[in-house]
C-alpha positions in Angstrom: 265.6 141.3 86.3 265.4 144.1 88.4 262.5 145.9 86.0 260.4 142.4 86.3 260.6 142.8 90.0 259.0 146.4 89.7 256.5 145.4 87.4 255.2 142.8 89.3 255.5 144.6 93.1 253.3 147.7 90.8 251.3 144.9 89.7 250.6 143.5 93.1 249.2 147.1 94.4 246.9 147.5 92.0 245.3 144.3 92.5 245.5 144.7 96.4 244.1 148.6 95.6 241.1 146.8 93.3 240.3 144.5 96.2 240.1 146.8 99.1 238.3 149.1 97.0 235.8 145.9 96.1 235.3 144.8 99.8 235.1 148.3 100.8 232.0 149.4 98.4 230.6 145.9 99.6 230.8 146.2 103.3 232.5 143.0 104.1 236.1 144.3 105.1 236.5 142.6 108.4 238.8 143.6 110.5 240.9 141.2 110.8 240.9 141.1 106.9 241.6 144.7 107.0 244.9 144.9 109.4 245.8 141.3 106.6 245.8 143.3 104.0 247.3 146.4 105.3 250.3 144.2 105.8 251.1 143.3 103.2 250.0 146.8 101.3 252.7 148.2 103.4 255.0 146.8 101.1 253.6 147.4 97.5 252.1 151.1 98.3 252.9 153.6 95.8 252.2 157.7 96.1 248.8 157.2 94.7 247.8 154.3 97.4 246.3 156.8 100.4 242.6 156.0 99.5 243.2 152.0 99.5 245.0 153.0 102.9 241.9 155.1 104.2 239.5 152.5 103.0 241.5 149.9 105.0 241.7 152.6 108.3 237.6 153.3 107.7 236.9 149.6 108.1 238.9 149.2 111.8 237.6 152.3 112.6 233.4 151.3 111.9 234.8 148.4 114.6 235.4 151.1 117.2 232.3 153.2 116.5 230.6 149.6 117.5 231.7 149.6 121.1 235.7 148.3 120.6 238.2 150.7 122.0 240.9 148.9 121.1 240.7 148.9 117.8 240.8 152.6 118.0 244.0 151.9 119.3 244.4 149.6 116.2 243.6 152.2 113.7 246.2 155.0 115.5 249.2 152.2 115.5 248.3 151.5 112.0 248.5 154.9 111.1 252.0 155.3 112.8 253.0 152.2 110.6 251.6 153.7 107.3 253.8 156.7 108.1 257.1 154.9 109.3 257.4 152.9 106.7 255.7 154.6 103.5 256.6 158.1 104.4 258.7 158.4 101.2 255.4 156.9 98.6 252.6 157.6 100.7 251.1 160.8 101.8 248.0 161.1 104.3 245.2 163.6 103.6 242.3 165.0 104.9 240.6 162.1 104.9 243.1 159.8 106.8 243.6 162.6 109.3 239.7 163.1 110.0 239.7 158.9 110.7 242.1 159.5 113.3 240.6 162.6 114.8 237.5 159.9 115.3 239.4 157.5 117.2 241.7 159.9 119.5 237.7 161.3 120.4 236.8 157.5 121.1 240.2 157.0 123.3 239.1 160.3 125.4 242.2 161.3 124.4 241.3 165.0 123.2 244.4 166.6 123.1 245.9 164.1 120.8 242.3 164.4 118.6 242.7 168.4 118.5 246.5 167.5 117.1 245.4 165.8 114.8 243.2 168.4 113.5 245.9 170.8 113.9 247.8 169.2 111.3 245.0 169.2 109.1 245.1 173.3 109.3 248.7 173.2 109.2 248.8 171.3 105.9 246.4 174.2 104.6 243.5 171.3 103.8 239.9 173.6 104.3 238.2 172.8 106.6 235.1 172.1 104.6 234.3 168.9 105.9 231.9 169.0 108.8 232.0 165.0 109.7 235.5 166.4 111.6 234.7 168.7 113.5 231.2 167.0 114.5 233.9 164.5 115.8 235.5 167.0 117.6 232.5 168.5 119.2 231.2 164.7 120.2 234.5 164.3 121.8 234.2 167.4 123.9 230.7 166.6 124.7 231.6 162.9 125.9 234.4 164.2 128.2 232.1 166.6 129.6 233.4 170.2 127.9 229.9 170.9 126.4 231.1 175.0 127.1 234.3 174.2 125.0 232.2 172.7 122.2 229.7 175.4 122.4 232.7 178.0 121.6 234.0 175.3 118.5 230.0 175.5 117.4 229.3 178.9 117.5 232.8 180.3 116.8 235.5 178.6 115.6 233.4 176.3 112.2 232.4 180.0 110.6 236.1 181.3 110.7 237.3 177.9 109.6 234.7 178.1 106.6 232.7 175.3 108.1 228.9 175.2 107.9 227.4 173.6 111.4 225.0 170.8 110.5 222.0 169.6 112.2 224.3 167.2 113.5 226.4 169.3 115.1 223.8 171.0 117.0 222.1 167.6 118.3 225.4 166.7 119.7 225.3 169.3 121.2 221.9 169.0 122.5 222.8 165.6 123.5 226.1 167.4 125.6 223.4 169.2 127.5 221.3 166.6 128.6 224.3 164.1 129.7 225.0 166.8 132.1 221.6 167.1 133.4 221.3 170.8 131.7 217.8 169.8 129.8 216.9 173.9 129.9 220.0 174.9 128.3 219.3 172.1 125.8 215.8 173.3 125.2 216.9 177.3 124.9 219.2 175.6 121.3 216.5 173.8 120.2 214.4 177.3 120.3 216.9 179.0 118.6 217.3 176.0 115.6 213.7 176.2 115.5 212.7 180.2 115.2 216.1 180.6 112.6 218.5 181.8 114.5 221.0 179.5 113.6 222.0 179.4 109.7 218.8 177.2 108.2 219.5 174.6 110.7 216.2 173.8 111.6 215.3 170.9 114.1 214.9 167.5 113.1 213.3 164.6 115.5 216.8 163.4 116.8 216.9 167.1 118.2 213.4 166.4 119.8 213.3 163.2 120.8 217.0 164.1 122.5 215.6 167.2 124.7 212.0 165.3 125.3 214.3 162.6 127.0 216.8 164.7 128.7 213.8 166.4 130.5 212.4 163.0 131.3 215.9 161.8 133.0 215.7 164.8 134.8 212.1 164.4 136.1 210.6 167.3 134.3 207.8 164.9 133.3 205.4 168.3 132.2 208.1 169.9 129.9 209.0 166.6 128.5 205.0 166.3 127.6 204.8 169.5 126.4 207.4 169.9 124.1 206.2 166.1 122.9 202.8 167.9 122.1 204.8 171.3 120.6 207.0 168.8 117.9 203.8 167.4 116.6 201.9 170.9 116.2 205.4 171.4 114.1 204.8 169.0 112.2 207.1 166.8 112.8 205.3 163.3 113.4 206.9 160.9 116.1 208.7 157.6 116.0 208.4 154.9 117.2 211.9 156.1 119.8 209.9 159.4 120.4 206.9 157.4 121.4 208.9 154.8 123.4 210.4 158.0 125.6 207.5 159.3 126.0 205.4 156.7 127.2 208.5 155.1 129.5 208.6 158.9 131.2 205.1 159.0 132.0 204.5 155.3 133.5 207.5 155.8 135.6 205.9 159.0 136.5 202.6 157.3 137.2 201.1 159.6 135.1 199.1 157.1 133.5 196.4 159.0 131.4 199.0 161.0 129.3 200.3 157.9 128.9 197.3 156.1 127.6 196.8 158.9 125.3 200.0 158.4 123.5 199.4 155.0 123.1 195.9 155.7 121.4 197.7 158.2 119.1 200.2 155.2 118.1 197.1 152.8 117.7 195.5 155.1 115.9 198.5 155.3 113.4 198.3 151.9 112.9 201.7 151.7 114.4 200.2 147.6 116.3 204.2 146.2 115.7 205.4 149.1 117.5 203.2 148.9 120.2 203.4 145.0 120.9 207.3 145.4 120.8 206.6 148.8 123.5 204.8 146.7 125.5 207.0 143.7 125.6 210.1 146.0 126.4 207.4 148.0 129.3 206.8 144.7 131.2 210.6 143.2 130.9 211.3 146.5 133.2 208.4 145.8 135.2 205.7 148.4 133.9 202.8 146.3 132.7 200.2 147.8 131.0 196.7 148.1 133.1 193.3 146.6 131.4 192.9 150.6 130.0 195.8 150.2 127.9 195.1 146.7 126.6 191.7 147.9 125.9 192.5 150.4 123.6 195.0 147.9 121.6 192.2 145.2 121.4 189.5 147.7 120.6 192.2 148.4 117.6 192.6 145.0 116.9 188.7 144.1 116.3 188.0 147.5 114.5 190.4 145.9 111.7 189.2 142.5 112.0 191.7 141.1 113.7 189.8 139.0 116.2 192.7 136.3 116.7 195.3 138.2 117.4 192.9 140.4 119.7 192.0 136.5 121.4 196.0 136.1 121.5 196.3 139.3 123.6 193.5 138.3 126.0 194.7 135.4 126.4 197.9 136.9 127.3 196.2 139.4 129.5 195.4 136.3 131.7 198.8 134.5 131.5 200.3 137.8 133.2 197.7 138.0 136.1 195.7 140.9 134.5 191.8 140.3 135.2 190.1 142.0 132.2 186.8 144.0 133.1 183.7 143.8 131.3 184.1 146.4 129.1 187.2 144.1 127.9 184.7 141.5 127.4 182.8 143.9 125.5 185.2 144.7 122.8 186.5 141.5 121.8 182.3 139.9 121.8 181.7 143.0 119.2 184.2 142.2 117.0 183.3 138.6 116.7 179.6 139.8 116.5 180.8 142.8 113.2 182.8 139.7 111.4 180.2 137.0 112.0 182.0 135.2 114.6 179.0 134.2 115.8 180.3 130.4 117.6 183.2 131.7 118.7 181.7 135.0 120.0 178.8 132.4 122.0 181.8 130.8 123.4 183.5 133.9 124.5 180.2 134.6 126.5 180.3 131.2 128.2 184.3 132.0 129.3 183.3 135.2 130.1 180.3 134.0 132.6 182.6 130.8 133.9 185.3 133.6 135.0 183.3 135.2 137.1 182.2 138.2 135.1 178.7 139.1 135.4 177.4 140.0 131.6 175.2 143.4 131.5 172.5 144.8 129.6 175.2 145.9 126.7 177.0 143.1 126.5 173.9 141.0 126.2 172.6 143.3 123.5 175.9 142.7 121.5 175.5 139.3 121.5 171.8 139.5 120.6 172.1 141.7 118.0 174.4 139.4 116.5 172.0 136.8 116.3 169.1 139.0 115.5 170.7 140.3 112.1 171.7 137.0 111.0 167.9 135.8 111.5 169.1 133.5 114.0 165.7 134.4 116.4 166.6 130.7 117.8 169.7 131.5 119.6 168.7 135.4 119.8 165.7 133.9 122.3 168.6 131.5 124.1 170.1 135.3 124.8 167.1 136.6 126.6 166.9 133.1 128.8 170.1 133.5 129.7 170.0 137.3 130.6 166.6 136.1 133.1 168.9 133.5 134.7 171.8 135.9 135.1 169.2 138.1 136.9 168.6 140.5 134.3 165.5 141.3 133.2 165.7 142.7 128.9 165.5 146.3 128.6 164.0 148.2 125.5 166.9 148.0 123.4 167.0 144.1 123.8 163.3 144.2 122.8 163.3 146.8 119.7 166.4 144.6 118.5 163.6 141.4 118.7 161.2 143.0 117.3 162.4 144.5 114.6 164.3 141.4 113.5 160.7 139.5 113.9 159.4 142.1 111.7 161.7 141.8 108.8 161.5 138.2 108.9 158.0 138.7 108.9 157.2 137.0 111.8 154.8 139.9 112.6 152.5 138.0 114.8 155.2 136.9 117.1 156.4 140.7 117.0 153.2 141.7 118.2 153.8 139.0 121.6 156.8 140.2 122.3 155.4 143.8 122.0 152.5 142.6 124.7 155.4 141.3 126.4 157.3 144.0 127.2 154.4 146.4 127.9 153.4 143.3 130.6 156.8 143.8 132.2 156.7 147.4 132.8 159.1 147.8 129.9 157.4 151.4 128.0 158.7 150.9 124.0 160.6 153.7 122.3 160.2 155.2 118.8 162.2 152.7 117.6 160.1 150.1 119.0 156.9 151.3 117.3 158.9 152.1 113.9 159.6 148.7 113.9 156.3 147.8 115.0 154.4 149.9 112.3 156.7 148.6 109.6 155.9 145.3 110.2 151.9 145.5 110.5 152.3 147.6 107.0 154.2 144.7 105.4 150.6 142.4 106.1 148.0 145.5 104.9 147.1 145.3 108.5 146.5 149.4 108.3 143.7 149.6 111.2 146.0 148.0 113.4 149.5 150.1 112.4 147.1 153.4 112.8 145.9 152.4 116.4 149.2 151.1 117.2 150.5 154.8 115.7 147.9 156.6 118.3 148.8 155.2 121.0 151.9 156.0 120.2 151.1 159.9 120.1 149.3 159.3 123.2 152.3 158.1 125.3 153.9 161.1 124.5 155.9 160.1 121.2 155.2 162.3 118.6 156.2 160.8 115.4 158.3 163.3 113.3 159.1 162.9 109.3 162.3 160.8 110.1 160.0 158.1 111.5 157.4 157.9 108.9 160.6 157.8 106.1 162.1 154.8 107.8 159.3 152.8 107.4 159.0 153.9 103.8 162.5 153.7 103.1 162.2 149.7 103.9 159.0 149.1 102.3 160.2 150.7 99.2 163.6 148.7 99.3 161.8 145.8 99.1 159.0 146.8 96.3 155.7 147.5 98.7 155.7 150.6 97.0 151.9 151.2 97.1 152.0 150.2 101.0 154.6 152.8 101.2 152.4 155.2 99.4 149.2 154.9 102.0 151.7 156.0 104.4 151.9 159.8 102.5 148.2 160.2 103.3 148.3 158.9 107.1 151.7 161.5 107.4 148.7 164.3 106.2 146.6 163.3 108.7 148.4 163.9 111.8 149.6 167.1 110.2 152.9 165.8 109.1 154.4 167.1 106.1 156.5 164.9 103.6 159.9 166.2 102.2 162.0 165.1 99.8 163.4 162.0 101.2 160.0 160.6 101.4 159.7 161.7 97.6 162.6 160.2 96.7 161.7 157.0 98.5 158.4 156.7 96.6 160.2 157.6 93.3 162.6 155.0 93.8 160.0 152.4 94.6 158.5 152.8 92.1 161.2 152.7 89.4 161.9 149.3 91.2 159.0 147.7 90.1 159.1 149.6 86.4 156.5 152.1 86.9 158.6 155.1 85.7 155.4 157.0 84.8 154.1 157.0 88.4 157.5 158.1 89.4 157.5 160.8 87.1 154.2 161.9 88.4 155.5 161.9 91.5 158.0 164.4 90.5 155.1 166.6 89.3 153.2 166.7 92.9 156.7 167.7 94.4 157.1 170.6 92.2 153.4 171.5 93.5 153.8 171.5 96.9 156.5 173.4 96.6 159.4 171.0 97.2 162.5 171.4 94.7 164.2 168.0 93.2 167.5 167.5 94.0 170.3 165.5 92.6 168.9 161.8 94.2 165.6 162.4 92.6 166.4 162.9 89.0 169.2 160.2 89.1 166.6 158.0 90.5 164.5 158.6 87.8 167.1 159.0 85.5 168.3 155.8 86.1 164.5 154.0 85.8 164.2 155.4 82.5 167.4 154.1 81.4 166.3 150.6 82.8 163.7 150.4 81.1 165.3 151.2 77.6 163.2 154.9 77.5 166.3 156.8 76.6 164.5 159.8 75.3 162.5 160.2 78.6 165.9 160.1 80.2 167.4 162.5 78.1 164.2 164.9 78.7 165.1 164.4 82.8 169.0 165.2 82.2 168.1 168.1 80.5 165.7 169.2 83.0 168.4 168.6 85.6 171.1 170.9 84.2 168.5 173.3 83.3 167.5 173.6 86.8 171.0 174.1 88.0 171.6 171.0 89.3 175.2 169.4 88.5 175.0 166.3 87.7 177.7 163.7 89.3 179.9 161.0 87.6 177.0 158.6 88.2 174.4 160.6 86.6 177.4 161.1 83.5 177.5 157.2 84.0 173.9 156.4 83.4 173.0 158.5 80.2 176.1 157.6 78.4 175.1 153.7 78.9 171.8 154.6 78.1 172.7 156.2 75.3 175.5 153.7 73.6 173.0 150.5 74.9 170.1 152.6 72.1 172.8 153.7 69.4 172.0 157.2 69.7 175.3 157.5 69.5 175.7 161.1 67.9 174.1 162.9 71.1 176.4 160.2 73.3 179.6 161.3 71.5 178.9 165.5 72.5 177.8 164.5 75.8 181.4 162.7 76.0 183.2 165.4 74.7 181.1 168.0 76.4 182.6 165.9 79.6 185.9 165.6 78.2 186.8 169.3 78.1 185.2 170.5 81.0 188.5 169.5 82.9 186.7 167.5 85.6 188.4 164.0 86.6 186.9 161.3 85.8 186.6 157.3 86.9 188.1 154.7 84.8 184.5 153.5 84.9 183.1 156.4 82.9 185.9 155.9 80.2 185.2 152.2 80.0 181.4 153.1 79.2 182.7 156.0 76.6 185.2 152.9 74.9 182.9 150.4 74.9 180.7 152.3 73.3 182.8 153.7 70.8 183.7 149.7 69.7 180.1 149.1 69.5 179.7 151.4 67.2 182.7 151.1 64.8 185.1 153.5 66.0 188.1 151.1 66.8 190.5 153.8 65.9 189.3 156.2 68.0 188.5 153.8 71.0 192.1 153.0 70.5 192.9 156.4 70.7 191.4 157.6 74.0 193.1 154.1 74.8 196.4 155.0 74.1 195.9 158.9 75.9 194.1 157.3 79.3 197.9 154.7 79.6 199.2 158.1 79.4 197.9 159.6 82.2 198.1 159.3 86.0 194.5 157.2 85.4 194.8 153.9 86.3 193.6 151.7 83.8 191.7 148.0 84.6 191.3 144.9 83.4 188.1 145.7 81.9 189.9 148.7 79.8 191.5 146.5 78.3 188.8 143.7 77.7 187.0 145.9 75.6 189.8 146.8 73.7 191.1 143.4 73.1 187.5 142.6 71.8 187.0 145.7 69.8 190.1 144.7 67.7 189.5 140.5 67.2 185.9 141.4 66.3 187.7 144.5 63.4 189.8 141.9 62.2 193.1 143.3 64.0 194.3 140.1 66.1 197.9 140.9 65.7 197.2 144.7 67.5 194.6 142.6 70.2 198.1 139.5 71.0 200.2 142.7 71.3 198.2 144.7 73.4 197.0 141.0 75.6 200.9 141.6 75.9 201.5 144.4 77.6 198.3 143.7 80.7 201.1 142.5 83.1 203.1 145.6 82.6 200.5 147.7 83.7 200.1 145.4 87.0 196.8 143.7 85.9 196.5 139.8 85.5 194.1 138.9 82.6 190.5 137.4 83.7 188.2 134.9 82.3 186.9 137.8 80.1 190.3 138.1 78.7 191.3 134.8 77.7 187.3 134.2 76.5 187.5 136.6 73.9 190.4 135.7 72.5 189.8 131.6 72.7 186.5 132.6 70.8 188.9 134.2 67.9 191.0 131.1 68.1 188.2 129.2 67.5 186.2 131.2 64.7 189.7 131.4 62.6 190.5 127.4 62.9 193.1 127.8 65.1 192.6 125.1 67.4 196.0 124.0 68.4 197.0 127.3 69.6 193.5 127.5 71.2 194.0 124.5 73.5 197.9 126.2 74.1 196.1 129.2 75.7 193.7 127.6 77.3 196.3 125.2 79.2 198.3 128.9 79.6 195.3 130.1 81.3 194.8 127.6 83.9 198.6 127.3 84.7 198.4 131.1 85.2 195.4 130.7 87.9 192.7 131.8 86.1 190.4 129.3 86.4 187.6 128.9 84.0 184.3 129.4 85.3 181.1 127.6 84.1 179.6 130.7 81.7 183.2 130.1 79.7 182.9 126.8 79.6 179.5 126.3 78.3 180.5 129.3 75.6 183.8 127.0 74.5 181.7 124.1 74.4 179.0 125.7 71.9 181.7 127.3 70.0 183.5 124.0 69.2 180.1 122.5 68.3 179.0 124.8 65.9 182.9 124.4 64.5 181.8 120.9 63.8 184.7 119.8 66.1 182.6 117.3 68.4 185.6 115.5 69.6 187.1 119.0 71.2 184.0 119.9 72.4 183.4 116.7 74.5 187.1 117.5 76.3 186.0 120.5 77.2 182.6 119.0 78.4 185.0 117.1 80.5 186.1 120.0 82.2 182.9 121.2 83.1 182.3 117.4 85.3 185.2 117.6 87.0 184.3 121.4 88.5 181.0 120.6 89.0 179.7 123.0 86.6 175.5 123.0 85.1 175.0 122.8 81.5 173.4 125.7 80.3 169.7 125.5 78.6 171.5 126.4 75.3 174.0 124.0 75.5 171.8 121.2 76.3 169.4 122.5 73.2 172.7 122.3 70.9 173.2 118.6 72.0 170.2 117.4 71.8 170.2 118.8 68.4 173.8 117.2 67.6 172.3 113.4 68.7 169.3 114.2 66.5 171.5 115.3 63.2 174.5 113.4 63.8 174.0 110.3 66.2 177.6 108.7 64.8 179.9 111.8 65.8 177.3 112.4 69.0 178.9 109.2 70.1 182.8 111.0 70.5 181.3 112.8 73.4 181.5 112.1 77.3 179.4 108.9 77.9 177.9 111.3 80.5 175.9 112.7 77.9 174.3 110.0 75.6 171.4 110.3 77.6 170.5 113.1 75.2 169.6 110.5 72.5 167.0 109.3 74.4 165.7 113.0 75.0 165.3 113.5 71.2 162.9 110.7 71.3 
């Protein structure tokens, strides 16, 4: 009877040991569940029971750390419990005795702490743990003995064969500052940080600590300056260290420091920090001034964030805060750089009805906005309204006009304006006649752009190269080439010399509208007056060639290119490869590709898909597959694209087993298959009869979120047709109704062709589309 008894009491610990040691590792040992189950462990302990026991001690004890000094007194009266009544199965150790050296610290009663760790000595424990005596040294430093622990810190851990952790030296710090002794604090802190305590070096705890402690003390310039001496360190700040910082320097009024360190925050992207910094600022009374929210809202509209920059305004208001034009300012240009352009006219009209008079650069904002979005309607409603706020527009309000007429054209009304301006004492700029010239060129009116050019020089602007290669620059862009060209023999005339940007911008013009041979010839007259090609003009021409399926003249210019010593860039690599797959010269592509390969440069996923689509165009699956295989291998991040080609490469070889398996694997390289994706293989589906699984994937698809856009559709459609399956291809007609999707010419040609072979199966189609018989007719 007895032996049952035994069994089941042993039983009963090791179940009560399993559970504490569950709850423990889980956190959720309350404390009242805690001093339950020490209860009734008192009574089924056995010898091997102490770390059950400690677990159960550690959770009352986290209680006190919270703020509760009673359960301090909790954890010592269990203690005297465990040892009462389990003194003859339980033993405490190290452990249980560095729990109660906590609490005793947390009690303020030290002597009974230091007993406590006197029996841990006694026992002959080492001292290797340095959470106890960390506990010690807090506990001196809270009852104001910061000497006493400076002896324990520097003396007594190295004989006791305890290693002082950062830890232990910010408690100390944190000793010296309590007791307004910020100096003494900052003399440790040296000596952590130039070695001279055992690699102990300074963390931000240990800065953020003396930076505050100097603060409290009113030392507002060595607070700042030791601020700016842990960044040098390279240590970056928090979001405490910046919260000090800035709550020392607005009590101290010093309010441009401040400022500063909120633009350093800002600039961090730290915006959560600083709207919770600002929030805890005005609950103790220091609200921000229209400097400070100017810098967060100037952040706000640099990212785009023009509603949450409204939000702040708005909340600027609410508080009493009258925002200044230049506040105005920033949130009108960020609705003017994301196209807000209502909401940034409606801004305007609050900023007038408040009382704010607009300037010249706030005008300019909004007319600029309206100018580039060739909105000359409301860009005119801009200058009205400057006239009736008594402002009369400047030369930047006019070159913005006029250069917007000009591109749109309107050269005539450009020319007005011009007249305008000059009638209203307003002398044009550079820009204005750039713009000016531009435009006459655009309309062949040369007599006019020359005269307009002279009197240019005879105000006192001379024209330079820059301004002769803007206006070539945008008549090249948009294909006036040979306009562009009359412009190299006016430059001559007033002694101006072309360089190679104006070169280049004739070269490129010129490949634009597929005259490579007048661009090459360019290239020749370059050489001549003495002007050496760089990297933009042989890619320009590089590229023009390759356009224009003239591989071998490309080739000729790439050579040239390396033979002149200029590298050539991962575009230029880019282009000739294309080139050279797109004409099947694929023996010089493959030793270009090695060539690139081996000369240990990194290249873009782009490059390789070029190399592997090529390599599957030519029948070389196996070794497509290959560099495959090595590129998932690397660091190289691989695209959707990648693996396009290689799913295509393998259904069109025959391998549709190898293409399913690698369709597979896309999500586990964190891609999402496209339309491409599922396109290829629905056209494999199709070609092999397999229509059942066809319509599968296709549902799959669409569940997925891949929508199917039109150039699919009208692909499925043929495919089916040409199958012979006219029933499936009118679903799939369907489809293209309900998005609102065009019929391509080549699917309209095949039904047409269907209703003239085959009017009886025609008939299974969409009603939509019998229409078609009548178009046969």
């Amino acid at each position: 009877m007895s032996r049952r008894v035994s069994t089941a009491v042993s039983d009963r610990c090791l179940e009560l040991e399993r559970i504490i040691g569950a709850r423990a590792r889980a956190g959720s040992l309350s404390v009242d569940d805690a001093l339950k189950l020490f209860d009734e462990f008192l009574h089924h302990a056995r010898p091997a029971s102490i770390i059950a026991f400690n677990q159960l001690l550690a959770a009352v004890s986290s209680a006190s750390r919270r703020g509760s000094s009673s359960t301090s007194e909790l954890v010592v009266s269990c203690f005297n419990r465990m040892i009462r009544d389990c003194c003859s199965k339980v033993a405490p150790d190290v452990f249980t005795y560095s729990i109660l050296v906590g609490c005793f610290c947390r009690m303020g009663r030290l002597e009974h702490g230091f007993a406590a760790f006197g029996l841990i000595l006694k026992t002959g424990w080492r001292v290797n743990d340095v959470v106890v005596v960390n506990r010690l040294l807090k506990g001196l430093c809270d009852a104001k003995r910061v000497g006493e622990a400076m002896g324990v810190l520097l003396r007594r851990m190295s004989e006791l064969g305890c290693t002082p952790n950062v830890v232990s030296y910010n408690t100390l710090l944190k000793g010296f500052c309590d007791e307004n002794r910020a100096e003494e604090a900052l003399e440790l802190l040296h000596m952590m940080a130039d070695g001279q305590v055992r690699s102990c070096p300074p963390n931000l705890v240990s800065y953020n600590t003396v930076i505050n402690g100097f603060f409290t003390e009113g030392q507002v310039d060595k607070a700042y300056n030791l601020f700016l001496d842990m960044t040098d360190q390279g240590i970056p700040p928090n979001v405490v260290t910046y919260t000090i910082v800035i709550d020392g320097l607005c009590k101290a009024q010093v309010v441009d420091r401040a400022e500063g360190v909120f633009q350093q925050m800002i600039d961090k992207g730290q915006w959560k920090e600083v709207v919770r910094m600002l929030k805890e600022m005005s609950a103790h009374g220091l609200e921000p001034d229209c400097f400070t929210y100017g810098l967060l809202l100037d952040y706000l509209c640099k990212k785009g964030k023009c509603t949450e920059a409204r939000k702040l305004f708005d909340s600027m208001i609410r508080k009493g805060i009258k925002p200044d034009v230049s506040i105005y300012g920033i949130i009108l240009h960020g609705y003017a750089t994301k196209g807000a352009l209502s909401e940034m006219h409606s801004f305007l009209d609050l900023m007038v009805g408040n009382g704010i008079s607009p300037n010249h650069y706030i005008f300019n904002i909004v007319f600029c906005a309206f100018a580039k979005k060739a909105m000359i309607g409301e860009a005119m409603d801009i200058f009205n309204k400057m006239r009736q706020q008594g402002l009369s527009p400047n030369v930047v309000n006019y070159a913005t006009l006029i250069d917007a007429l000009c591109k749109l054209g309107r050269v005539d009304d450009a020319e007005l304006k011009f007249n305008q301006m000059i009638n209203e004492g307003v002398a044009p700029n550079i820009v204005v006649f750039t713009s000016l010239v531009y435009g006459l060129c655009t309309i062949d009116k040369w007599e006019k752009a020359g005269e307009l050019f002279f009197e240019m020089v005879n105000q006192g602007i001379h024209p330079n190269v820059v301004f002769f290669n803007t206006i070539m620059c945008n008549l090249c862009t948009e294909g006036r080439v040979m306009k562009a060209q009359r412009l190299i023999d006016l430059m001559e005339r007033v002694g101006t010399r072309p360089d190679i940007i104006s070169y280049n911008a004739l070269i490129r013009g010129h490949c634009l509208v597929g005259k490579t041979d007048e661009a090459s010839k360019l290239l020749d007259i370059m050489l001549s007056v003495g002007l050496k090609p760089n990297e933009c003009t042989y890619n320009t021409l590089l590229h023009g060639y390759c356009r224009d399926g003239r591989i071998d003249d490309a080739y000729s210019v790439f050579q040239e290119m390396l033979s002149n010593g200029i590298t050539p860039v991962v575009v230029t690599y880019n282009t000739i490869l294309h080139g050279l797959f797109k004409t099947r010269r694929f023996s010089e592509a493959k030793e270009l590709y090695l060539n690139m390969i081996t000369s240990g440069k990194q290249w873009s996923i782009y490059t390789y898909n070029i190399i592997l689509n090529g390599l599957s165009k030519n029948n070389c699956v196996d070794e497509a597959l290959k560099m495959f295989q090595s590129l998932c291998s690397k660091d190289l991040q691989v695209d959707i694209i990648t693996f396009n080609i290689m799913i295509g490469a393998l259904l069109k070889d025959g391998r549709k087993e190898d293409a399913m398996n690698l369709f597979a694997t896309i999500s586990a390289n964190g891609l999402v298959p496209d339309v491409t994706t599922y396109r290829l293989i629905a056209e494999n589906l199709i070609e092999e009869g397999s229509l059942e699984e066809f319509d599968g994937m296709f549902s799959e698809m669409e569940k997925s979120g891949c929508a199917p856009n039109s150039l699919m559709l009208n692909f499925l459609v043929r495919r089916l047709l040409l199958r012979g399956d006219i029933s499936r291809a009118g679903a799939y007609l369907s489809k293209i109704d309900e998005k609102n999707f065009s019929l391509e010419a080549s699917t309209t040609s095949m039904l047409i062709s269907l209703f003239s072979r085959e009017e009886h199966q025609a008939k299974s189609l969409p009603e939509k589309y019998h229409f078609l018989n009548e178009a046969k007719k």
